[in-house]
Backbone as CSV, one residue per row, in Angstrom:
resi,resn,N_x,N_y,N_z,CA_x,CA_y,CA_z,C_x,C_y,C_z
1,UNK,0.343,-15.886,9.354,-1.039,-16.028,8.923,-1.482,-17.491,9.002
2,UNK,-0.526,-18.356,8.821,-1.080,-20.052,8.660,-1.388,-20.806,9.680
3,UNK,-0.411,-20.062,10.591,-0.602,-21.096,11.938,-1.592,-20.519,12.416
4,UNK,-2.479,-19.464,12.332,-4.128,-19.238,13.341,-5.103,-19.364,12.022
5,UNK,-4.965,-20.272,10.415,-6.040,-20.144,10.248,-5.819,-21.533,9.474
6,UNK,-6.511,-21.877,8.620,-6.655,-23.324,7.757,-6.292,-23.082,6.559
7,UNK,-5.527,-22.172,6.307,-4.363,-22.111,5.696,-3.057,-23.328,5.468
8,UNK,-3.286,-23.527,3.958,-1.912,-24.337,3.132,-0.751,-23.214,3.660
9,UNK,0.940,-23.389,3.398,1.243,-22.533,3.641,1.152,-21.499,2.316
10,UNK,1.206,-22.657,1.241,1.616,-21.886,-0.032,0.096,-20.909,-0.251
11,UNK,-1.275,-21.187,0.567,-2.250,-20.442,0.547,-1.428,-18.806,1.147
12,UNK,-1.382,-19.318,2.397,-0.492,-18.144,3.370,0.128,-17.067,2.506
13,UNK,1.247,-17.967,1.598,1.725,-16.684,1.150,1.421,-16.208,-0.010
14,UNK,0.261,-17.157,-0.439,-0.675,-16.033,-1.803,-1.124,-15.162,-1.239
15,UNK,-1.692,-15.036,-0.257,-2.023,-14.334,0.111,-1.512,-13.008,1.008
16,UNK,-0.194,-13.045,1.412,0.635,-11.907,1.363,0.864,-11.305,0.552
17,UNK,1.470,-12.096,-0.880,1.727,-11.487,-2.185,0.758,-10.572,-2.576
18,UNK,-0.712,-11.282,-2.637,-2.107,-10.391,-3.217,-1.821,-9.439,-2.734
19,UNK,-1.390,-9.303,-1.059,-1.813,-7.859,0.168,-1.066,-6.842,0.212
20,UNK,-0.187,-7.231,-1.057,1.477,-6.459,-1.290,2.304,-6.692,0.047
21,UNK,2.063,-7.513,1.187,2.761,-7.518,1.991,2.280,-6.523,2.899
22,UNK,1.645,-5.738,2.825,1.250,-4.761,3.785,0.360,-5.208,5.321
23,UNK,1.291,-5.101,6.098,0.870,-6.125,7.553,-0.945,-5.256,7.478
24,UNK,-1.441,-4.443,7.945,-2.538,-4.815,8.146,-3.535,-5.124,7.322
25,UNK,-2.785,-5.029,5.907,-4.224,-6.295,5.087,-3.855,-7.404,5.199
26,UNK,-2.494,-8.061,5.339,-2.232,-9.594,5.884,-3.266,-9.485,7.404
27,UNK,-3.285,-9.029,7.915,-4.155,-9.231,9.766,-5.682,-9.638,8.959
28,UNK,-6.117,-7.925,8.404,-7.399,-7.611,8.062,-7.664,-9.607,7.319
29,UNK,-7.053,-9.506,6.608,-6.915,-11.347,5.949,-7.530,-12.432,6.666
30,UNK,-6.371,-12.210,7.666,-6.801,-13.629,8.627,-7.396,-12.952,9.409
31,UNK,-8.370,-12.230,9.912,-9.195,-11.911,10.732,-10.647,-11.873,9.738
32,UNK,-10.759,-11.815,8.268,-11.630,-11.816,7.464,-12.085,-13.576,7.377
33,UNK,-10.940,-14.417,7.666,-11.231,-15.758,7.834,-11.716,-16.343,8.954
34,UNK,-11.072,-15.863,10.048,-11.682,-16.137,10.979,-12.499,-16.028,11.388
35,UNK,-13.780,-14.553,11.262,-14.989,-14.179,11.541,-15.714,-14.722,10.672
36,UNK,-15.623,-15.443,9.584,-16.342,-15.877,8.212,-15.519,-17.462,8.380
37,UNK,-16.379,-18.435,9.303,-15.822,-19.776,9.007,-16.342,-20.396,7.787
38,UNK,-17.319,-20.096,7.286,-17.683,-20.285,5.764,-16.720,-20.252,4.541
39,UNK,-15.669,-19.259,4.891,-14.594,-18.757,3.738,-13.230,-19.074,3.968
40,UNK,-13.324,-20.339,2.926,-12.316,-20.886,2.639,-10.699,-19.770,2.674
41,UNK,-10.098,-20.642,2.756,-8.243,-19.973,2.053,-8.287,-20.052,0.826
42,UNK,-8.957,-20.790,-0.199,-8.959,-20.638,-1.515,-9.900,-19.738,-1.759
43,UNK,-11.339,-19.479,-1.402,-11.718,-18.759,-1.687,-11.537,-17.213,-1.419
44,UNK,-10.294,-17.188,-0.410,-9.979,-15.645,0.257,-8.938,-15.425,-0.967
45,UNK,-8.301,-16.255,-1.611,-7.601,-16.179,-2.358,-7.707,-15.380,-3.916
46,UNK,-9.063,-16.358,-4.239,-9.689,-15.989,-5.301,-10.304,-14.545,-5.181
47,UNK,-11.368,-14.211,-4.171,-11.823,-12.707,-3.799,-10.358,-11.976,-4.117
48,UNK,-8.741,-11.718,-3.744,-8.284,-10.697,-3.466,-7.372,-10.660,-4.877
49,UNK,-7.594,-11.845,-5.531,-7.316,-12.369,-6.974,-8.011,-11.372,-8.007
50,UNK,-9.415,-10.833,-7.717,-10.227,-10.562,-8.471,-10.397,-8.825,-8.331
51,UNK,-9.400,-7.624,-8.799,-9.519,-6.847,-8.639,-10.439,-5.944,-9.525
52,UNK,-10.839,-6.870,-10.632,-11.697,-5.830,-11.414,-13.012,-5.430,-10.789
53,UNK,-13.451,-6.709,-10.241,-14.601,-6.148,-10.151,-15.334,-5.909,-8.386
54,UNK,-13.517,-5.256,-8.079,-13.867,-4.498,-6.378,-13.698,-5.468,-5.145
55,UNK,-13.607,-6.814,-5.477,-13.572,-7.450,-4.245,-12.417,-7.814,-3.599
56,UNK,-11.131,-7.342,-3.937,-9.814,-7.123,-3.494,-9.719,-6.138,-2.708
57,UNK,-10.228,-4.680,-3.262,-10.530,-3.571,-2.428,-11.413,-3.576,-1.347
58,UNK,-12.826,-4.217,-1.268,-13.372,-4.252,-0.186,-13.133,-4.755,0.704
59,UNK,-12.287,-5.903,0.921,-11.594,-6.388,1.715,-10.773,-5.434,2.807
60,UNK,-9.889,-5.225,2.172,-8.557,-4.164,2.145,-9.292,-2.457,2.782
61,UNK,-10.042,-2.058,1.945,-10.288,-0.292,1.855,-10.675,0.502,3.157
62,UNK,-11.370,-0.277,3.666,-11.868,0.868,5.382,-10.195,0.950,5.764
63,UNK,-9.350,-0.121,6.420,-8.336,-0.001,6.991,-7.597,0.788,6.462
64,UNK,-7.173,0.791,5.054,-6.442,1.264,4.002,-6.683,2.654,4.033
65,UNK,-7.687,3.191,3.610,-8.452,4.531,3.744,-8.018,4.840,4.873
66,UNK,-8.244,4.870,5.740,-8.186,5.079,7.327,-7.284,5.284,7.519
67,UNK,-6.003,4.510,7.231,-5.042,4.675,7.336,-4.148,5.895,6.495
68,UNK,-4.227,5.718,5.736,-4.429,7.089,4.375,-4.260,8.659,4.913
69,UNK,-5.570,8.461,5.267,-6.346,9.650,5.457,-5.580,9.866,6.774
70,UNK,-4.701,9.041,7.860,-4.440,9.716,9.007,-2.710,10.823,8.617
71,UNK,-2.321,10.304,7.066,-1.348,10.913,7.248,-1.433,12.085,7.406
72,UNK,-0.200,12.968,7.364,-0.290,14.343,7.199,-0.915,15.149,5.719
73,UNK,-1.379,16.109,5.467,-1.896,16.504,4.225,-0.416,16.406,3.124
74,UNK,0.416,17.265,3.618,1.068,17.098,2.425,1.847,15.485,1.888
75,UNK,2.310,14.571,3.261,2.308,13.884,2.736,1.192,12.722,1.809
76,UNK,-0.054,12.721,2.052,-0.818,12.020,1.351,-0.509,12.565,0.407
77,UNK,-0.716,14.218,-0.328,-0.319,14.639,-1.107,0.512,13.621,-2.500
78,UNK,1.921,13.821,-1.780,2.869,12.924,-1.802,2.810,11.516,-2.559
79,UNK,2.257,11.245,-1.365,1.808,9.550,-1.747,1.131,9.498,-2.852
80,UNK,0.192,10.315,-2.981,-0.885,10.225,-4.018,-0.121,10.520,-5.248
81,UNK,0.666,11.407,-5.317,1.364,12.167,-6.728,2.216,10.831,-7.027
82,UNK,3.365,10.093,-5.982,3.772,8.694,-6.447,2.831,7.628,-6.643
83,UNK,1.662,7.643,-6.251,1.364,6.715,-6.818,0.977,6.546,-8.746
84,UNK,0.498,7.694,-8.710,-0.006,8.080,-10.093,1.035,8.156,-11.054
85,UNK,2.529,8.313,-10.389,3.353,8.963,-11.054,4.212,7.590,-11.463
86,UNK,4.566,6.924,-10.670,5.475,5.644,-10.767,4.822,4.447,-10.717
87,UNK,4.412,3.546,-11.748,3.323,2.285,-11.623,4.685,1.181,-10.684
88,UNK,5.979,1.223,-10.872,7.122,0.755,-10.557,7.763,0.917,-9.331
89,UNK,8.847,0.684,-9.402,9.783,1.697,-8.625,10.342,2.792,-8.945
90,UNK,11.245,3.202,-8.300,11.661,4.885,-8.112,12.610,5.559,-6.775
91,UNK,13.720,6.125,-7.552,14.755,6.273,-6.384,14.529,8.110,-6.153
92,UNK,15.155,8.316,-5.161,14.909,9.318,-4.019,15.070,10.274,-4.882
93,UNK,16.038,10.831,-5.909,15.739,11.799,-7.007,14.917,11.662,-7.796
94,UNK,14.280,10.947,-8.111,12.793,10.519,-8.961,11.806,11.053,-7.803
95,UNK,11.869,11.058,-6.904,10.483,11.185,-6.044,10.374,12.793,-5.675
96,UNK,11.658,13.425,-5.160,12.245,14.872,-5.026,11.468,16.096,-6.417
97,UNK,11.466,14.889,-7.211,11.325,16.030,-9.185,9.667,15.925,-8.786
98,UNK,9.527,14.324,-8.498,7.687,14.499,-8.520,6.882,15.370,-7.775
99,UNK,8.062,15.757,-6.281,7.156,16.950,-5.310,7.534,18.275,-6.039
100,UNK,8.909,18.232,-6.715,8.754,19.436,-7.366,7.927,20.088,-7.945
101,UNK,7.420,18.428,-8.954,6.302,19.261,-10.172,4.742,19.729,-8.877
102,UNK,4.954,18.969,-8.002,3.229,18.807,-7.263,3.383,20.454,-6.676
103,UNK,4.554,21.185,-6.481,4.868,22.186,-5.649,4.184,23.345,-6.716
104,UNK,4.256,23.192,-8.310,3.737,23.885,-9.161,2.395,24.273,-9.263
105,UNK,1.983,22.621,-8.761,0.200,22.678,-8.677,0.076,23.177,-7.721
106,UNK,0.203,24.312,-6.484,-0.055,24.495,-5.181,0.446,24.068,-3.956
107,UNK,1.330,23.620,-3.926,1.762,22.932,-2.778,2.939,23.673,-2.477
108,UNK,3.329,24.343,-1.481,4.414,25.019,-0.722,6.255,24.103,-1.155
109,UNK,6.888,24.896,-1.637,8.314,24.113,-2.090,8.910,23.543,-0.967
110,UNK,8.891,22.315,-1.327,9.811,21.291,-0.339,11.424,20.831,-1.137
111,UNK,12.028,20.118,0.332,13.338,20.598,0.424,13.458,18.838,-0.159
112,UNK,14.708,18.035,-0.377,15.095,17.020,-0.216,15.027,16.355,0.882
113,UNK,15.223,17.168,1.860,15.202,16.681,3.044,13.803,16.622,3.826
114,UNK,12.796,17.282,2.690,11.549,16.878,3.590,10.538,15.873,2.526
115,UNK,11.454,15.527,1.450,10.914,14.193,0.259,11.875,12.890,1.481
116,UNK,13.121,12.987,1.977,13.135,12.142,2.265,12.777,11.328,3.810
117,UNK,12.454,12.558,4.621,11.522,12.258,5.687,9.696,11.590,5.260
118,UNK,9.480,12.317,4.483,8.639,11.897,3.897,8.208,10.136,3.714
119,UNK,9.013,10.337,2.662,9.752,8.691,2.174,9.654,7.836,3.199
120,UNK,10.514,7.888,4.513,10.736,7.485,5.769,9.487,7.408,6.293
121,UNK,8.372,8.043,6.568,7.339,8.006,7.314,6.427,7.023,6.728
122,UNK,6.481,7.078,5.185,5.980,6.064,4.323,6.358,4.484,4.718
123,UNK,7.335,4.097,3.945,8.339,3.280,4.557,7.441,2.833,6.138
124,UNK,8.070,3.345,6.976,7.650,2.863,8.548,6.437,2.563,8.569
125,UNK,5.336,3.153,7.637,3.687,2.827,8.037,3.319,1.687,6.999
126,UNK,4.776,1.199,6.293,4.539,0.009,5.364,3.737,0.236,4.077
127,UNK,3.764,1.750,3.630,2.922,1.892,3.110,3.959,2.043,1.406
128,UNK,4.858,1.974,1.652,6.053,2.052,0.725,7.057,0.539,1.286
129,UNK,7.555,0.059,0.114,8.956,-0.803,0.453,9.908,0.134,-0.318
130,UNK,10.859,-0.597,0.324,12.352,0.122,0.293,13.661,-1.096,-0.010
131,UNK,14.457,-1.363,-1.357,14.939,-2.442,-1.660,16.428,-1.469,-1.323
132,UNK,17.112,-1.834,-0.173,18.957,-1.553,0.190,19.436,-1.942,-0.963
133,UNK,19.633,-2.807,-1.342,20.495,-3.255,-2.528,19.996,-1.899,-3.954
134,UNK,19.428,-1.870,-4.443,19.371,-1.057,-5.039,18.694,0.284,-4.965
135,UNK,18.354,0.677,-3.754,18.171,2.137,-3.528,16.831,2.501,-3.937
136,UNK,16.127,1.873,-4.335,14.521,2.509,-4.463,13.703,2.192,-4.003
137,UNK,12.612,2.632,-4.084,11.472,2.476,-3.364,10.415,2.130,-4.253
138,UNK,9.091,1.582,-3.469,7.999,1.225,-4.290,6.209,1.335,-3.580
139,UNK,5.563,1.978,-4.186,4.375,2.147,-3.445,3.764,0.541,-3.266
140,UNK,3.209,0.441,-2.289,2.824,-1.412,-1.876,1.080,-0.823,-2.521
141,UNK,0.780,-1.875,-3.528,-0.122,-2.085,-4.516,-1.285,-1.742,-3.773
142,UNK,-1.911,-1.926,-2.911,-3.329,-2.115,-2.175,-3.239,-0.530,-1.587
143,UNK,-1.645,-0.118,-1.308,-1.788,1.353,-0.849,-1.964,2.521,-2.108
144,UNK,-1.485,2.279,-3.303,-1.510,2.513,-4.516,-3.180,2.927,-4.936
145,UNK,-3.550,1.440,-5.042,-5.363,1.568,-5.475,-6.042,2.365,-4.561
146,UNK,-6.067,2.352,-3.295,-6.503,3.550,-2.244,-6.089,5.019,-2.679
147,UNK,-4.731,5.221,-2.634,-4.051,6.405,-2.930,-4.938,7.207,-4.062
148,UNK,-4.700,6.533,-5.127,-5.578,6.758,-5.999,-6.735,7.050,-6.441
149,UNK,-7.661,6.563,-5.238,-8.787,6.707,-5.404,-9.450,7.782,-4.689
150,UNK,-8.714,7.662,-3.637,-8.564,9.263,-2.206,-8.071,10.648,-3.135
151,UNK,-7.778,10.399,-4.227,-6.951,11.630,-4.557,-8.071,12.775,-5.740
């Protein structure tokens, strides 16, 4: 992000942190700076700083949404039930019980093996991290507030 914009580095990586890391709100970021030479790195900072009152999300939400919405139904499903369900993290039998309960509300019974494909598809679209060392997973924050709001 620093080397194509006027970006500090320590700006740079506030501003990953804010984006949960999720590569296309880091892009959406520096492409929000670049079309807007008016707007500072501190002030991109402060906007994604400021979630109460929406201007973190507007930034972020067309792509986010968009992105969302291309999964498959049941997994948004999914996504949506972890997000609501785990503000944290959460390992692969924690996530298995949550499609269980969602399978109660209407949703066709899934296997382990299709929570952890699932998981996986998440994961790959960055829309989840995944810590090896200790085995869980975590919805990435900006995909969370979308999730949530789609649901």
């Amino acid at each position: 992000l620093a080397p194509f914009t006027a970006l500090s580095p320590s700006q740079a990586r506030e501003i990953a942190a804010l984006t949960g890391g999720f590569p296309t709100a880091i892009r959406l970021a520096a492409a929000a700076l670049h079309a807007n030479p008016g707007l500072t790195g501190a002030a991109l900072v402060s906007q994604l700083a400021a979630p109460a009152d929406g201007a973190r999300l507007s930034l972020l939400a067309p792509s986010v949404v968009w992105a969302v919405r291309q999964l498959e139904h049941r997994t948004r499903v999914f996504l949506a039930s972890l997000s609501s369900v785990f503000p944290r993290s959460f390992t692969l039998p924690a996530a298995a019980a949550v499609w269980g309960g969602a399978q109660q509300l209407g949703e066709a019974a899934g296997s382990v093996v299709e929570v952890t494909c699932m998981l996986g598809t998440l994961v790959g679209q960055s829309f989840l991290d995944f810590d090896d060392m200790q085995r869980r997973y975590r919805v990435v924050d900006p995909i969370r507030e979308i999730s949530l709001s789609e649901s």
